[in-house]
C-alpha positions as CSV (number, residue, x, y, z in Angstrom):
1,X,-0.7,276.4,94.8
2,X,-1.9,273.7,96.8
3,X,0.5,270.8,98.0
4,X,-1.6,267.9,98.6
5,X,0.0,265.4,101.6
6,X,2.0,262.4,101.0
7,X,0.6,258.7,101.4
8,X,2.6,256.2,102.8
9,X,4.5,254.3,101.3
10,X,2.6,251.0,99.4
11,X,-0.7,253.4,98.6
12,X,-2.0,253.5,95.3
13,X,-1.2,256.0,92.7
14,X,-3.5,257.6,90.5
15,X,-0.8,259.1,88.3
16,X,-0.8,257.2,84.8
17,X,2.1,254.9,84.0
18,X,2.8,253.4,80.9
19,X,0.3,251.0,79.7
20,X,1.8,247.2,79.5
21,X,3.9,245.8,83.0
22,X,6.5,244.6,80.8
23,X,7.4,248.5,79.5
24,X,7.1,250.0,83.0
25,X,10.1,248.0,84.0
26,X,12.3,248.2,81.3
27,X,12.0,251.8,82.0
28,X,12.3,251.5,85.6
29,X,15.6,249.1,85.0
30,X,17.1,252.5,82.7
31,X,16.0,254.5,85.7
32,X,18.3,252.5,88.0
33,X,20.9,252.3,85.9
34,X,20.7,256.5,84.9
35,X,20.4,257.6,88.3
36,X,22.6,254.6,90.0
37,X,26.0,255.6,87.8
38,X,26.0,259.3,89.0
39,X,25.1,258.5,92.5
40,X,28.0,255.9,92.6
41,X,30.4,258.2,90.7
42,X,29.5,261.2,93.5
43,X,30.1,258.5,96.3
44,X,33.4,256.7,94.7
45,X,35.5,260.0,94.1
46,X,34.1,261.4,97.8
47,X,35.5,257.6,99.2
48,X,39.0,257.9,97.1
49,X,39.3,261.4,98.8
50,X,38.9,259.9,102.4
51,X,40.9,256.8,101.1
52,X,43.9,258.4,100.4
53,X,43.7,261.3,103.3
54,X,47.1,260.7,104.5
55,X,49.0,261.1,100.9
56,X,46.8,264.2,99.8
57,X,47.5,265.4,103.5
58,X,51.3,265.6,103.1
59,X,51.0,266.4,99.7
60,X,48.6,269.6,99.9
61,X,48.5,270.6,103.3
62,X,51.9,270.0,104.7
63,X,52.4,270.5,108.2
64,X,55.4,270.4,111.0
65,X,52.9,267.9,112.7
66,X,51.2,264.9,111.0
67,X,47.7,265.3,113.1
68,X,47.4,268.8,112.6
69,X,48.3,267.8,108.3
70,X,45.3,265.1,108.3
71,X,43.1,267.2,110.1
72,X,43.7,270.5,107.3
73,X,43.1,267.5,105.0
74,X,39.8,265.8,106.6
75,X,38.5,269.2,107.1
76,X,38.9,270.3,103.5
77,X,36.8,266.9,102.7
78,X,33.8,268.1,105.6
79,X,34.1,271.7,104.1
80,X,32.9,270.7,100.8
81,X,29.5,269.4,102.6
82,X,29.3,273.1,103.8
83,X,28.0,273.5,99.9
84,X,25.5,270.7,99.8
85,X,22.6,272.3,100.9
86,X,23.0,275.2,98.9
87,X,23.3,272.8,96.2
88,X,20.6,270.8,97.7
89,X,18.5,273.9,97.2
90,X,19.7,275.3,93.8
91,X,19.8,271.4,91.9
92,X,16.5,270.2,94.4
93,X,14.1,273.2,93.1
94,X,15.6,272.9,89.4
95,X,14.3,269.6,89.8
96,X,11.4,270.2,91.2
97,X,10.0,273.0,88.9
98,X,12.4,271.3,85.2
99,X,12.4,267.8,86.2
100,X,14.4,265.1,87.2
101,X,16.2,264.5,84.3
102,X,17.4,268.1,83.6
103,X,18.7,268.4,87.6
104,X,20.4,264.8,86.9
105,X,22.1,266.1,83.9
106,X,23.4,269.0,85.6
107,X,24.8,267.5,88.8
108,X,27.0,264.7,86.9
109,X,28.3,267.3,84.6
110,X,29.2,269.5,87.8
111,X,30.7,265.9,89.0
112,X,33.2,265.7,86.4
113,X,34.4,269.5,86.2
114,X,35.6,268.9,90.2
115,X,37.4,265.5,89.7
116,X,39.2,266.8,86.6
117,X,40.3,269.7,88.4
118,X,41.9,267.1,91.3
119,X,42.8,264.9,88.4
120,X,45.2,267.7,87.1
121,X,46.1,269.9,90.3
122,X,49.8,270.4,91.4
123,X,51.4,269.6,94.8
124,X,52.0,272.0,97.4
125,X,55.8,271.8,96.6
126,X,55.1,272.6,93.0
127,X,53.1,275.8,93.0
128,X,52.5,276.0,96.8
129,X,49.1,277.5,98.7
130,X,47.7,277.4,95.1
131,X,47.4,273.5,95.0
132,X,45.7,273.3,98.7
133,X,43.3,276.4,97.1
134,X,42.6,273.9,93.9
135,X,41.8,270.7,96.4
136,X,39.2,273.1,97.9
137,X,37.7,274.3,94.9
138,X,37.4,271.4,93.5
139,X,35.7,269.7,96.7
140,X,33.3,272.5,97.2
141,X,32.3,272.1,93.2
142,X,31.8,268.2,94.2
143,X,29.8,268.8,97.6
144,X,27.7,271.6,95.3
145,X,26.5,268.5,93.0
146,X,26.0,266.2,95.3
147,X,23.7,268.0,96.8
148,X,21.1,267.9,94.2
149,X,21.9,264.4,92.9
150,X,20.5,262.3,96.2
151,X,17.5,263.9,95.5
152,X,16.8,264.1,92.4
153,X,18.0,260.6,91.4
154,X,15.9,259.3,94.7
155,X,12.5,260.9,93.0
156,X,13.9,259.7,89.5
157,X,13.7,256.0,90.8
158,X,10.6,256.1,92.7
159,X,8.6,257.8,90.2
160,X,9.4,255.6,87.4
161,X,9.1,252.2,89.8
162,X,5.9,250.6,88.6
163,X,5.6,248.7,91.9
164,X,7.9,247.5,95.1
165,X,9.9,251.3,95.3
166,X,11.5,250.8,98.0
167,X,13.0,247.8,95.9
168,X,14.0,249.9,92.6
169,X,15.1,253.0,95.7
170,X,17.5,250.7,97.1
171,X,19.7,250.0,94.0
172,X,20.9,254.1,95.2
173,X,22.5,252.7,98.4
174,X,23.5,249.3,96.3
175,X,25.8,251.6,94.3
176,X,26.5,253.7,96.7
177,X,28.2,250.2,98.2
178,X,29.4,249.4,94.8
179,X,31.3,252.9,94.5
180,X,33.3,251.9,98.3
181,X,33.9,248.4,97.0
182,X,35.5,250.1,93.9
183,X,37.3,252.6,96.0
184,X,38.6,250.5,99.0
185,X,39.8,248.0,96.1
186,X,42.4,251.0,94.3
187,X,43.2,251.7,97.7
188,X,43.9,248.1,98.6
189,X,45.7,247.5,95.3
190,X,47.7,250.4,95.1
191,X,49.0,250.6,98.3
192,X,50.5,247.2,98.0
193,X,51.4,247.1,94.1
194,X,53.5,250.8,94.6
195,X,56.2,252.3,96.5
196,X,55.7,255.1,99.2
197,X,57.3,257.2,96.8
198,X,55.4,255.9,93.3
199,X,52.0,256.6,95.2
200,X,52.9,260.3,96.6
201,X,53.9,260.9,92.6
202,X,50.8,259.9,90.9
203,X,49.1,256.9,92.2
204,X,46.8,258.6,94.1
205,X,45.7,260.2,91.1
206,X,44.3,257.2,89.8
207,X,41.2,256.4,91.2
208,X,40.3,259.9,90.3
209,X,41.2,259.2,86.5
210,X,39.0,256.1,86.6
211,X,36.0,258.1,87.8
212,X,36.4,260.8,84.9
213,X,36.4,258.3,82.6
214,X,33.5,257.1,83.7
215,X,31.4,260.0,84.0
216,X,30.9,260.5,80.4
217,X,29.0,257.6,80.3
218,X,26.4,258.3,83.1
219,X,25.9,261.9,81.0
220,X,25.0,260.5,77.7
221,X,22.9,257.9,79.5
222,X,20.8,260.3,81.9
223,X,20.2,263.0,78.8
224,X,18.6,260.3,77.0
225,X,16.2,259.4,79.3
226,X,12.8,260.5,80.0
227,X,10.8,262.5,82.4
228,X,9.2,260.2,85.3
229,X,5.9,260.0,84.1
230,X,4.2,260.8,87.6
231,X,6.6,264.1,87.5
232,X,4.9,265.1,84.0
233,X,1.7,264.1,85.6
234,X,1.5,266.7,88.1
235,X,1.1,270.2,88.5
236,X,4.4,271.9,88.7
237,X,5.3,274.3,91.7
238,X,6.3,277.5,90.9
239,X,8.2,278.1,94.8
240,X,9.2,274.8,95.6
241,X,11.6,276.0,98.3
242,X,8.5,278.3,99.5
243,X,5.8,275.8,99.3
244,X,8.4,273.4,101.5
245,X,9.2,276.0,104.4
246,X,5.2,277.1,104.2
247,X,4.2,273.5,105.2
248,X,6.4,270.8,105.0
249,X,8.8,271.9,107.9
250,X,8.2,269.5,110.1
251,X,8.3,266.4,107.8
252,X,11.8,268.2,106.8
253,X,13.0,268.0,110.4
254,X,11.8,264.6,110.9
255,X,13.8,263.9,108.1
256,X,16.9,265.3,109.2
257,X,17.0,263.1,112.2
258,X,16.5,259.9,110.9
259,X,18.7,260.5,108.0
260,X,21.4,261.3,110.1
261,X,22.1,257.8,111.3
262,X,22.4,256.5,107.9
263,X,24.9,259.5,107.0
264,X,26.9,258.8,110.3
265,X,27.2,254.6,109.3
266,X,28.5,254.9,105.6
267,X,31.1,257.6,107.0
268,X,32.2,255.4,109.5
269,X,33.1,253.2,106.9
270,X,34.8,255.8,105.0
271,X,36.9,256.4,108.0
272,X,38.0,252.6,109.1
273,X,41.1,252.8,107.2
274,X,42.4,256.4,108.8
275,X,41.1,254.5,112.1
276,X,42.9,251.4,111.9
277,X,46.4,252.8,110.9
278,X,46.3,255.6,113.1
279,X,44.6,254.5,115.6
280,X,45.0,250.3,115.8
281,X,48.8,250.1,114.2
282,X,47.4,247.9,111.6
283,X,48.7,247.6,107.6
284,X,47.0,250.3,105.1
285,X,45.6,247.4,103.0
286,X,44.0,246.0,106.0
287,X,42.2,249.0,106.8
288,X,41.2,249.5,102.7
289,X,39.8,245.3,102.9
290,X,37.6,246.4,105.7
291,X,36.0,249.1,104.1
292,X,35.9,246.5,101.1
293,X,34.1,244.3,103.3
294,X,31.8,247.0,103.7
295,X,31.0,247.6,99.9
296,X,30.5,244.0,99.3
297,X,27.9,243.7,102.0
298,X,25.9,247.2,100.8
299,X,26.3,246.2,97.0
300,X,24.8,242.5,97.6
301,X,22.3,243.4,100.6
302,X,20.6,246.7,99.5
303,X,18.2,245.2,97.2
304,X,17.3,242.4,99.7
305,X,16.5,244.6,102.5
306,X,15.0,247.2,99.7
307,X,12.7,244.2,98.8
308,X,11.9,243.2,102.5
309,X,10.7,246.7,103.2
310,X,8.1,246.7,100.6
311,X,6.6,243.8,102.5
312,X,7.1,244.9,105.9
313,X,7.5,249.1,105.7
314,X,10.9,250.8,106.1
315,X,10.3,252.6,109.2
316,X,10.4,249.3,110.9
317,X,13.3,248.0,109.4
318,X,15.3,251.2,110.3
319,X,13.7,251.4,113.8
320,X,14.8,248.1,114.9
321,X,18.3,248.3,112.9
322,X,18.6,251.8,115.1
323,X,17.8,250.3,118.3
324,X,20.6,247.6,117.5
325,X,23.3,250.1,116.4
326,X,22.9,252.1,119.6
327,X,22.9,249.0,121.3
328,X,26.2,247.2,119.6
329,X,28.8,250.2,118.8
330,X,30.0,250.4,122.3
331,X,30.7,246.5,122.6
332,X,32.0,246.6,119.1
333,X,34.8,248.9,119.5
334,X,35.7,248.2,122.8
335,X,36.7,244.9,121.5
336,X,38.1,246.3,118.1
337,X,40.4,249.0,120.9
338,X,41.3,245.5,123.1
339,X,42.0,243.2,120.2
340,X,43.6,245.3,117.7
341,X,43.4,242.1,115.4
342,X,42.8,241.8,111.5
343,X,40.5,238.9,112.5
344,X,38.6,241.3,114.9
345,X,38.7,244.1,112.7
346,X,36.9,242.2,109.8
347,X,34.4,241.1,112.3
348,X,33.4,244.5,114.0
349,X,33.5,245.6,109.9
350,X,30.8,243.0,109.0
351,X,28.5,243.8,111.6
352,X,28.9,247.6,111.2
353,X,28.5,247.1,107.3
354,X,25.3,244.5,108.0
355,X,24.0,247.8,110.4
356,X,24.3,250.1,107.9
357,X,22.6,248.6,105.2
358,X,19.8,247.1,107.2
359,X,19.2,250.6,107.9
360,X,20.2,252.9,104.9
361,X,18.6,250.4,102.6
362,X,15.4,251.4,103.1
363,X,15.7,254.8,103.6
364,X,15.2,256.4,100.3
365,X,11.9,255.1,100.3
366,X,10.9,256.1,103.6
367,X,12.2,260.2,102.7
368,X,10.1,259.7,99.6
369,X,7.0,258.4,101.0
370,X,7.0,261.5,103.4
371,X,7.5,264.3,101.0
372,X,4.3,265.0,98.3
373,X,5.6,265.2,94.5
374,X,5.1,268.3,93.7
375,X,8.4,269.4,96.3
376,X,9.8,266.1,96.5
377,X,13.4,266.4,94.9
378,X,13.7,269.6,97.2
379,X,12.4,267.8,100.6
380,X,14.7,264.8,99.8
381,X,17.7,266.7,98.6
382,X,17.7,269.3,101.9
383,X,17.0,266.5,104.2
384,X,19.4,264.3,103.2
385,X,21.8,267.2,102.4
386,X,21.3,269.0,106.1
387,X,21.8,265.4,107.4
388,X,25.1,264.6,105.5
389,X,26.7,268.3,105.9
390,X,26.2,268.4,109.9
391,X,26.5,264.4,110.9
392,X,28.6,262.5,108.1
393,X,30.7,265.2,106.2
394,X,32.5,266.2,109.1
395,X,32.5,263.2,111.3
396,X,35.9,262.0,109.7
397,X,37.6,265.5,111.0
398,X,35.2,265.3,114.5
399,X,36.2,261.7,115.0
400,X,39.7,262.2,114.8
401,X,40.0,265.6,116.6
402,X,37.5,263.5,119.5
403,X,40.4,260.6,119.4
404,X,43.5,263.1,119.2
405,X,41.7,265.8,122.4
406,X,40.0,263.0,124.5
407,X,43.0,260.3,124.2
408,X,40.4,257.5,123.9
409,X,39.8,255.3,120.9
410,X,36.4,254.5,121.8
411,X,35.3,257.9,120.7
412,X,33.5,256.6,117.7
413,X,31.1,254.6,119.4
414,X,29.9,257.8,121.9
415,X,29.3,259.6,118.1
416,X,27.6,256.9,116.7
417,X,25.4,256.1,119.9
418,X,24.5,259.5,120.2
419,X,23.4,260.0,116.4
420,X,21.4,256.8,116.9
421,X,19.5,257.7,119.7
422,X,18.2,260.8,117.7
423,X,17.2,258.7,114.7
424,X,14.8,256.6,116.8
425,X,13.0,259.9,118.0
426,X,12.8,261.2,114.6
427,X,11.7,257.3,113.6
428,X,9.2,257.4,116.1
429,X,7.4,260.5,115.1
430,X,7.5,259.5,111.2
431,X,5.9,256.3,112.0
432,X,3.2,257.9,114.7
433,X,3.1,261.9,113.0
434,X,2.9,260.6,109.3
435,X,1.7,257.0,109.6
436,X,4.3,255.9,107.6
437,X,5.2,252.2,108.6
């Protein structure tokens, strides 16, 4: 079949919405809300993981030396990226030729078999390379969902937006802010209302409990919603994964690039706590505010920015939010590394977390704008996927084996520069290539 080209974003659509204005957003606000709960649930057990690296370290990967324990333990975490693009490809086609709303269905009911098998796994010392088998498992199942959910919950929100979708696109990144808010506040909170001992028993375990309890909810919600009209509008592809490698390859690679700065920032954040109690001799509930700080600032700014780029164009809000990060990060940590403060630390936080959204914000609209429908959930789910897995999933583990080999603590910056750099090619060639602005 055919695959007729994207427009950029702010062209009209000739699909057929529903008829009144009032209707087409009531539907798009139950889109946000069906595809925003999954999305945050994927993102708050992934941050609870990273959160807690250092108990599930000693507790499932125990090790003579403390690095080489974190590192087992960080690496498990970037291992279960290793699945995303298969995922990305199995749940993005689903969605592609089924729908959205069957591939969204799937992926938060994958979700909650993985965090009910950490919910429930032994320790090491009780049953021994089993448990650290278990963790694994249970991560790859995780990284397997998330691969599809990105992608299709990114299409599920544009589709059903009557107008302004980079708006309604940018509630994914608002709760993907709300789910580190949540998760750097059980960290926070636990770590100072527990013992050493009281955590290593089963506090970890809670922030996990609170996200299968949730999950439930999100399911019932998305299997009662319908299909994006534009979705039900258009002629189905039969090879979605064909029809994107036949002529979408190069929209695919743009993709990659730029997505991989957005990937790189949110991890980053992820990482701050490891980083300032390894790394800065700083409290653990200090590191867990900053990341908090982080949350706050993505949860609250998301929609703003979201709302800004339907006025101005993404690409230029992430070009010029690019050009700053690779700017700023080396200043930034070089004073973070020479004033190891709490003060400092909150202030490098707010500018990273003010970089990130500025930039990640408006990125589900961009990926969107550059993929046609018809292999839309696949194009968005393996670029953002590819992105994630090489970038973001394993920049915890890179970051701290960079630290640990090169004996310098500005080693995040160099990554973070770096990834920037390539995200303003790959900017560049969207804007110029596919006149997306």
């Amino acid at each position: 079949m055919s695959i007729s080209q994207s427009a950029p974003l702010g062209a009209a659509s000739a699909v057929p919405l529903p008829t009144t204005d009032s209707h087409r957003r009531k539907q798009a606000r139950r889109a946000v809300i069906a595809a925003s709960i999954g999305n945050a649930l994927e993102w708050f057990d992934m941050i609870a993981y990273g959160t807690f690296a250092l108990v599930i370290a000693k507790l499932y990967f125990p090790s003579a030396s403390e690095s080489s324990s974190l590192l087992m333990a960080l690496a498990t975490f970037g291992v279960s990226f290793l699945m995303r693009p298969l995922g990305a490809i199995v749940l993005g086609t689903y969605a592609d030729r089924a729908g959205r709303k069957a591939a969204l269905t799937a992926s938060i009911f994958l979700m909650m078999i993985g965090t009910l098998l950490i919910v429930l796994v032994p320790t090491h010392a009780q049953i021994g390379v089993a448990a650290s088998v278990i963790i694994l498992v249970a991560r790859l199942i995780q990284g397997f969902s998330a691969g599809g959910e990105f992608g299709s919950a990114t299409a599920f929100l544009i589709e059903y937006a009557p107008d302004r979708r980079a708006y309604y696109a940018s509630w994914q990144v608002a709760s993907q802010g709300a789910a580190i808010l949540l998760a750097a506040l059980f960290g926070a909170a636990l770590h100072a209302g527990l013992t050493q001992e009281q955590l290593e028993s089963w506090g970890w375990r809670v922030p996990f409990i609170f996200g299968l309890l949730i999950a439930p909810v999100g399911y019932y919600i998305r299997r009662h919603m319908d299909e994006t009209p534009e979705f039900s509008a258009a002629e189905a592809s039969e090879s979605p994964l064909g029809d994107m490698f036949a002529g979408q390859k190069l929209r695919l690679a743009v993709t990659v690039g730029f997505v991989a700065l957005g990937s790189v920032g949110n991890y980053l954040a992820l990482y701050m706590p490891t980083y300032s109690i390894r790394q800065l001799g700083l409290p653990a509930t200090i590191g867990f505010l900053a990341t908090l700080v982080t949350g706050v600032i993505m949860t609250v700014g998301s929609p703003f920015v979201g709302a800004w780029a339907d006025r101005i164009g993404p690409a230029r809000i992430m070009t010029a939010t690019a050009a700053l990060t690779a700017v700023l990060c080396y200043p930034l940590f070089y004073v973070l590394v020479s004033h190891p403060t709490v003060p400092v630390l909150m202030g490098v936080q707010v500018v990273l977390g003010l970089l990130a959204t500025a930039y990640f914000a408006p990125m589900p609209a961009l990926m969107s704008a550059i993929f046609p429908v018809q292999v839309r959930t696949t194009g968005l789910s393996l670029g953002y996927n590819i992105a994630v897995t090489i970038f973001g999933g394993f920049a915890p583990f890179i970051l701290t084996w960079l630290i640990d080999s090169t004996g310098s603590r500005l080693s995040p910056s160099y990554y973070l520069m770096a990834v920037a750099v390539m995200a303003l090619v790959s900017l560049s060639m969207a804007r110029g290539r596919f006149s997306q602005r």
